[in-house]
C-alpha positions in Angstrom: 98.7 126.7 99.0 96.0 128.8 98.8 94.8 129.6 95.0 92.4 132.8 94.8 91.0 133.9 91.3 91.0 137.6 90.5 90.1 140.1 88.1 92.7 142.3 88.9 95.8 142.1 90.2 96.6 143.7 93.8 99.3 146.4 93.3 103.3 146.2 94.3 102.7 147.8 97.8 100.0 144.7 98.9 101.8 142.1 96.7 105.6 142.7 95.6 105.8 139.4 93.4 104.4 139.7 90.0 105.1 136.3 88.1 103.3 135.2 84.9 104.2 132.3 82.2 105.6 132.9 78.5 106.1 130.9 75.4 109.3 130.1 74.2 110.3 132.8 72.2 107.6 135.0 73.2 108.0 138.9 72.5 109.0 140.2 76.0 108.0 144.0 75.5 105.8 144.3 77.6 107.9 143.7 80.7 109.9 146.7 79.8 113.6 147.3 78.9 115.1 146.3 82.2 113.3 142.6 81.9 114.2 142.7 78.2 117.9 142.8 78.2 118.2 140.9 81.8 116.7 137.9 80.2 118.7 138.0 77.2 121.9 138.7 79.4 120.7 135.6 81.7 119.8 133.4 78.0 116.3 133.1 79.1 114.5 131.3 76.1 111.0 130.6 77.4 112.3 127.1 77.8 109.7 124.7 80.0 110.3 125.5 83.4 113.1 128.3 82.9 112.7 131.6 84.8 114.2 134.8 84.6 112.9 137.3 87.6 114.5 141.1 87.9 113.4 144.4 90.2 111.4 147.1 89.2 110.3 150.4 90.9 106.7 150.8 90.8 105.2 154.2 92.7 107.6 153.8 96.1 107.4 150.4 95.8 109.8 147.3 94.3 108.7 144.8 92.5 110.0 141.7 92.0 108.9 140.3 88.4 109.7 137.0 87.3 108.8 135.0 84.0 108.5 131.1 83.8 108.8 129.7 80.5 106.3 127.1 78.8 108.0 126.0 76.1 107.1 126.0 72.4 103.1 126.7 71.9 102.8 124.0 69.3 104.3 121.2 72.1 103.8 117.9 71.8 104.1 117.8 75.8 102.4 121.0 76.0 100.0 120.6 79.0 103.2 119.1 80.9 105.3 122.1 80.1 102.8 124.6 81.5 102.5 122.8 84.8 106.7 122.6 84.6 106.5 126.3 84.5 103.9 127.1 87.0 106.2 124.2 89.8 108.8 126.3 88.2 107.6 129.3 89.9 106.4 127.5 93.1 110.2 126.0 93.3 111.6 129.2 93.5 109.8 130.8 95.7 108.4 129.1 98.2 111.0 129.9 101.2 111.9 132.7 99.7 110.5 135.7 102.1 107.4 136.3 99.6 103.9 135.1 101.0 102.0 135.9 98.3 102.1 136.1 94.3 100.3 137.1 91.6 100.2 135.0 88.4 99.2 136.4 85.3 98.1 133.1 83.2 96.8 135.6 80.3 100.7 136.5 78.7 101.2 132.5 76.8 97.8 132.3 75.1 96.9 129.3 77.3 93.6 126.7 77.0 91.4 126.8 80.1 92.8 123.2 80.2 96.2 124.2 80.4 95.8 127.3 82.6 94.8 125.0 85.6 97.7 122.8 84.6 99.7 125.8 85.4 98.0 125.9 88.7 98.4 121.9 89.2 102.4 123.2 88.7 101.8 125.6 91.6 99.8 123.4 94.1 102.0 120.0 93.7 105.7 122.0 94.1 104.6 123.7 97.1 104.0 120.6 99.2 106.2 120.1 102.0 106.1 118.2 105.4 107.6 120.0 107.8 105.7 119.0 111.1 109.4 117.1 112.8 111.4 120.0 112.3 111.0 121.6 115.7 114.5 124.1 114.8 113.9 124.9 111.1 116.0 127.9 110.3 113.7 130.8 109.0 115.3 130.5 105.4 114.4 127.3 104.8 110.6 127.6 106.3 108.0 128.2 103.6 106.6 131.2 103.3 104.1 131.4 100.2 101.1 130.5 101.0 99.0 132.4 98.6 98.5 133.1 95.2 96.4 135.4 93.2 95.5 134.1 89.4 94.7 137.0 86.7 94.3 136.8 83.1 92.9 133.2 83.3 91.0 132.1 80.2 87.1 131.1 80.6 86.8 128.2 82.2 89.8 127.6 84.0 87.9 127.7 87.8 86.1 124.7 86.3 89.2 123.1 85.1 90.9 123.9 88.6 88.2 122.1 90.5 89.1 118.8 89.0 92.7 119.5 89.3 92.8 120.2 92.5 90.8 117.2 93.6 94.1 115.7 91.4 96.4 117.7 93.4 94.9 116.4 97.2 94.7 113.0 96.4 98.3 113.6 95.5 99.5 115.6 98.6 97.6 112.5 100.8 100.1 110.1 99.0 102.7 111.8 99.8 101.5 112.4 103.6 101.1 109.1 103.5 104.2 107.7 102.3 106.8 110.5 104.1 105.3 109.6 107.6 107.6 107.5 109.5 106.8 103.8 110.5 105.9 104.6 114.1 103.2 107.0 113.0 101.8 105.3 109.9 100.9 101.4 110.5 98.4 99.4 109.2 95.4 100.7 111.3 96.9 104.0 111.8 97.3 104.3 107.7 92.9 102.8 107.9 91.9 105.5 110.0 93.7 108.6 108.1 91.7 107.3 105.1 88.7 106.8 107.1 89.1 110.2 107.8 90.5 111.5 104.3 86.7 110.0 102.7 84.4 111.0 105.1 81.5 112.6 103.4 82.3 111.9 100.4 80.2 108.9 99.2 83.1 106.7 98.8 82.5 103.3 100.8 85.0 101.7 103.0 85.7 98.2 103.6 87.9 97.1 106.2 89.1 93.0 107.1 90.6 92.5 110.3 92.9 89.8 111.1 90.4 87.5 112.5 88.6 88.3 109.2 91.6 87.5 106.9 92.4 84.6 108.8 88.5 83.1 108.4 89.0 83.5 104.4 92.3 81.5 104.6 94.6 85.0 103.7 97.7 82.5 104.8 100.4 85.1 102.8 99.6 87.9 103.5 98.8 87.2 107.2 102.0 85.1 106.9 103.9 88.8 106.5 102.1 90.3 109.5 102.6 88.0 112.2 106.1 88.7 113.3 105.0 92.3 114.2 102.7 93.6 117.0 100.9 96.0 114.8 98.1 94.2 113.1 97.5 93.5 110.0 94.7 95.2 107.5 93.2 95.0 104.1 91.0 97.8 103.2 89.3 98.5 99.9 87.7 101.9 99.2 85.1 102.1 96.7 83.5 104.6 94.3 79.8 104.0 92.2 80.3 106.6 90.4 79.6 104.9 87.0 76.9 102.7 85.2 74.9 100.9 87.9 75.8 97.3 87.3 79.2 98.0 85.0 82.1 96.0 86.6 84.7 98.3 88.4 87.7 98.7 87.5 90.2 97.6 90.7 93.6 99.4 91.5 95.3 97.1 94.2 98.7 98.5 96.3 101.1 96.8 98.4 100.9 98.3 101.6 104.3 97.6 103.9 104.3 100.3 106.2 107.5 99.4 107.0 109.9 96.5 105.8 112.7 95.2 108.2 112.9 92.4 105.6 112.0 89.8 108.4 114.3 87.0 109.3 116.1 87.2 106.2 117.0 91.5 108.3 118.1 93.9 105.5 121.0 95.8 105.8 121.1 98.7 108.6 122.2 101.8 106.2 119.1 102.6 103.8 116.9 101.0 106.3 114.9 103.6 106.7 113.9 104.2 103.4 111.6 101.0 104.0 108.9 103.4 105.8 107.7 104.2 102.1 107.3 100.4 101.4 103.9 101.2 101.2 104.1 103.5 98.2 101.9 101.5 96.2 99.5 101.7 98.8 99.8 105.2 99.2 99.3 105.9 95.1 95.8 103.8 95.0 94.6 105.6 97.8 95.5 108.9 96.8 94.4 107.8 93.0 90.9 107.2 94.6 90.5 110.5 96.6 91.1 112.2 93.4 88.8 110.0 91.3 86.0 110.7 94.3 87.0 114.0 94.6 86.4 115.0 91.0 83.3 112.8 90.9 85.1 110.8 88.4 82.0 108.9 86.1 83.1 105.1 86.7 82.9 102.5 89.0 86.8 101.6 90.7 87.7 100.4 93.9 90.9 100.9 95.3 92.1 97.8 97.4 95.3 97.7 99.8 97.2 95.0 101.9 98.3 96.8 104.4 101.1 94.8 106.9 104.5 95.8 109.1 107.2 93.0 108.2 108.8 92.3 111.4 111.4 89.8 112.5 110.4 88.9 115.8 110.5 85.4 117.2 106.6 84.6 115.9 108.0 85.9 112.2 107.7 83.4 108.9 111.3 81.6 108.4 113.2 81.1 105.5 111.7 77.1 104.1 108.1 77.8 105.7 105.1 76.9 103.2 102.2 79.5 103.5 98.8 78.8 101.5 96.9 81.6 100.2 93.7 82.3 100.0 93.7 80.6 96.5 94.4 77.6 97.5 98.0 77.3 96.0 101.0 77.5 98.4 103.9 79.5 98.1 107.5 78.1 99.5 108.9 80.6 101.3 112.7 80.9 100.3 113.1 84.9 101.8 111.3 86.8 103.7 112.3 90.1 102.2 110.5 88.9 99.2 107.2 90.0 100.9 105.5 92.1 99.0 104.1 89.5 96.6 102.9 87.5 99.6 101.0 90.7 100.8 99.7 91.2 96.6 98.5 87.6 95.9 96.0 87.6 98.6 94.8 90.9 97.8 94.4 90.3 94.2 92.7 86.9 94.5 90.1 88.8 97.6 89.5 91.7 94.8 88.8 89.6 92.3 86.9 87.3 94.5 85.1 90.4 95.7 84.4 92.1 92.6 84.6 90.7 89.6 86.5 93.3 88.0 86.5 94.6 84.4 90.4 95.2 84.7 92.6 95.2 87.6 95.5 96.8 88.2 98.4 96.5 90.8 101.0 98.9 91.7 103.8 97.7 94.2 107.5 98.7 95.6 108.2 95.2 94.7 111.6 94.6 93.2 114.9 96.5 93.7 115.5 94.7 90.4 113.1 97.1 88.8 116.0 100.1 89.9 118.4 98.5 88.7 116.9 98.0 85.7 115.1 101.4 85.1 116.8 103.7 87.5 114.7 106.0 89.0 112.8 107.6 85.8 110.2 104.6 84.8 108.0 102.3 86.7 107.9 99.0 85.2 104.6 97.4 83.7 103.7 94.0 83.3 100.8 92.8 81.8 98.9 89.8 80.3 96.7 92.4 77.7 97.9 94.5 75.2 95.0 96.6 75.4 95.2 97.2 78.8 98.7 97.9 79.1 99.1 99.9 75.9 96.2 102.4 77.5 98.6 102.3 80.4 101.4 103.2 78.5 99.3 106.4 76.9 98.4 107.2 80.6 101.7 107.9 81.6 102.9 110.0 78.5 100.2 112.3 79.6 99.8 112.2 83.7 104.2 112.6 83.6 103.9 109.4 85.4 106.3 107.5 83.4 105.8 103.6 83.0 108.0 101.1 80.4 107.0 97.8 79.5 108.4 95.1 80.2 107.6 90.6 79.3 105.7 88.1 81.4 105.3 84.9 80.3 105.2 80.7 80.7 109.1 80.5 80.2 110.0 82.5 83.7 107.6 80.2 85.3 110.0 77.8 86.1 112.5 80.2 88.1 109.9 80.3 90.3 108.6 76.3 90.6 109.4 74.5 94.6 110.1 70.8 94.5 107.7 71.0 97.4 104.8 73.4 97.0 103.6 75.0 94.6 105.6 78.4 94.2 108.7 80.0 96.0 108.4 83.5 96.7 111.9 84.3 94.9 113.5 82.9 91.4 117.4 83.1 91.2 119.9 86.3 90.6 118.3 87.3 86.8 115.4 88.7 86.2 114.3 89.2 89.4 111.6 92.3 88.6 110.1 89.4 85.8 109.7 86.7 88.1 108.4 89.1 91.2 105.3 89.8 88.2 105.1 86.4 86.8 104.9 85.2 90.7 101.3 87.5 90.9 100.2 86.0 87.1 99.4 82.9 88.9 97.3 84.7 91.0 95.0 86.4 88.3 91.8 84.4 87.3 92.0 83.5 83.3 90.2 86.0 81.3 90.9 88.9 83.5 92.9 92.0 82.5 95.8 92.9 84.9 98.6 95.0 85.0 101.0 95.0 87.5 103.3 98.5 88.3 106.5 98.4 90.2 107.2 101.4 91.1 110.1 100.8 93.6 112.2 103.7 91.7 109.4 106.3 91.3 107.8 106.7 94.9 110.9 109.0 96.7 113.7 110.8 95.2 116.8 112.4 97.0 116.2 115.3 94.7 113.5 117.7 93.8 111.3 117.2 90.9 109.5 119.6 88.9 106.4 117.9 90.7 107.5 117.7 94.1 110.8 118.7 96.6 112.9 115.9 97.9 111.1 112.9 99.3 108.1 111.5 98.3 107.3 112.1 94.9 103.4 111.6 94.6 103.5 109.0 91.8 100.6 106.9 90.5 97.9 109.2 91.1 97.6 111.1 88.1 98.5 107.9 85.9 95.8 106.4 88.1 93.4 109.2 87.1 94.3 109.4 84.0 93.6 105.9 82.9 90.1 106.4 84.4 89.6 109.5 82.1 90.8 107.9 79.2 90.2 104.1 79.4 86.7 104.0 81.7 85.4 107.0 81.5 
């Protein structure tokens, strides 16, 4: 989506779609008697994300004029309501004929701050992937590509630049996580972020098998080897902070795609497991928007990235791996893999870095859907501090989290008579244990927070924020947290 700022707006003939947000209850004069009493007959309140659009004759032209509401100005959720109206707009009309719109930001009295939200709105609706779909029908392809902003308030353009380094590190997670698991594999999902940082400043790290193997990565490696893609860990980091401050660490779980192993998952829903890597996906994309705005902190993003495979080389149900750690894990199922991929990766990053805070986000459990449905990600954490400026994160990015407990009493749903840890507890609590499981791995003293996010990542229904599939989440609670917390 192409976002171009003007002074004026380009007339009915060049443009026929003339959109701009209102406040919730806003006087609608203005727009003239036909707009007036359609959006009374239609109930249109200014509610966020309601719109009202109608037909006007201008000159010999028609114009189509349409009003997305914002909500009340005094909002508590004010910044979230203006980007619900602007995605709003972008909803509506992105296969609808139109290729272009004008958007009048200069009707709902907005900050410069909440203008670009607006735009945020516009840019993360109108993402689509579209690049299978050889016979699309030509009402369902998407035809706005551009859209010309009037009436912003000064310093919006600023305020856009750093949202819409927000918005690409968000359309890259969802690349990322809609591709299927023949395209995106661990070296292929390496070299689109080799590619996706180039230039920018941001260094890359990448650990080969041979590599992992040398530093005694026994679990994660232990996930890999029943596939013929290999396995990865990459970490991606940005100085952009205090030279010498500790960086704050955002690790994902990257499965490009879970068979489950030997212990095979069912057939139907199968292929949902190509966005196994969703955690992945949301600290990479978290970091090309933290490089992207030039964020002032030091964070490194760090991702296991394996294909869990049941081939006849694949870890068994009763196999003991050891982890780079040192302690060894019991291997009870090997759909349970995700913690095997984590607890290396943690103990590396921490290893590696010496991190202020660290912070994990995962697919981990379908526990955590039962338990939270598909509206919250579930936190875990071993610091108040941390997790409650987590918690504020997510009230403001839209990124939604919930806490939930940790502690020494789950530990022993989890103990082996013969090694140190199983991988899986019994039928309860099974998102508690999957968290308490990556606890052992997190040196004393260390903050860490672990995200499941198994509901969040893909929806079968459109969001304000995105169409159906892949939902972007963790990036802007990622960036967020950085603004707030490390910044």
């Amino acid at each position: 989506m192409q976002i171009i700022f003007a002074d004026t707006a380009p007339d009915a003939v060049s443009v026929s779609l003339h959109a701009s947000i209102v406040n919730q209850g806003d006087d609608l004069s203005d727009y003239g008697a036909a707009l007036i009493g359609g959006a009374k007959a239609a109930r249109f309140k200014g509610s966020a994300g309601q719109v009202f659009e109608t037909y006007m004759v201008e000159g010999e032209a028609v114009k189509r004029v349409a009003v997305a509401g914002a909500g009340e100005k005094d909002a508590d959720k004010r910044r979230l309501n203006v980007e619900r109206a602007g995605a709003a707009l972008a909803g509506k009309y992105l296969r609808s004929g139109e290729t272009e719109m004008v958007l009048d930001l200069g009707q709902a009295d907005l900050t410069a701050e909440e203008a670009a939200a607006a735009l945020l709105g516009v840019r993360l609706r109108s993402w689509s992937h579209d690049k299978y779909r050889t016979k699309l029908a030509a009402d369902k392809k998407v035809t706005l590509k551009k859209v010309h902003v009037v009436g912003a308030p000064e310093g919006t353009n600023a305020n856009w630049e750093s949202e819409a380094a927000i918005a690409r590190g968000v359309e890259f997670t969802k690349r990322l996580i809609t591709e299927p698991g023949n395209v995106l594999y661990p070296e292929s999902f390496v070299t689109l972020c080799r590619e996706a940082f180039e230039g920018t400043g941001a260094e890359i790290t990448v650990l080969d098998e041979a590599e992992m193997e040398e530093l005694g990565m026994g679990a994660l490696l232990g996930v890999g080897q029943g596939s013929a893609r290999a396995s990865r860990l990459l970490a991606i980091r940005w100085n952009g902070g205090e030279e010498g401050a500790k960086p704050t660490v955002f690790v994902g779980k990257g499965v490009t795609f879970d068979t489950g192993g030997i212990s095979i998952k069912p057939g139907p829903g199968m292929e949902d497991m190509k966005w196994d890597m969703g955690g992945a996906g949301a600290v990479a994309g978290g970091m090309l928007a933290l490089v992207g705005r030039r964020a002032k902190a030091n964070v490194v993003g760090v991702v296991g990235l394996v294909e869990n495979m049941p081939d006849g080389n694949a870890i068994r149900p009763g196999d003991v791996l050891t982890s780079m750690s040192g302690q060894t894990i019991e291997v009870l199922n090997t759909d349970a893999e995700g913690r095997l991929v984590l607890c290396d990766a943690l103990h590396w990053a921490q290893e590696q870095y010496d991190p202020a805070a660290i912070v994990d986000f995962a697919t981990l459990t379908g526990a955590m859907i039962i338990a939270l449905g598909n509206e919250h990600a579930g936190i875990f954490a071993n610091d108040d501090t941390l997790a409650d400026n987590l918690l504020e994160a997510s009230r403001v990015s839209g990124d939604k989290l919930w806490r939930l407990p940790i502690g020494p009493a789950y530990d022993k749903l989890i103990d082996s008579p013969i090694a140190d840890m199983k991988n899986i507890g019994g039928r309860g609590a099974g998102s508690i244990t999957a968290a308490q499981f990556l606890h052992r791995f997190i040196k004393k003293g260390t903050p860490w927070a672990h995200c499941d996010v198994a509901g969040v990542v893909w929806s079968d229904k459109p969001g304000h924020a995105h169409d159906k599939g892949a939902t972007g989440y963790g990036v802007r609670l990622i960036d967020r947290y950085v603004a707030n917390s490390v910044e």
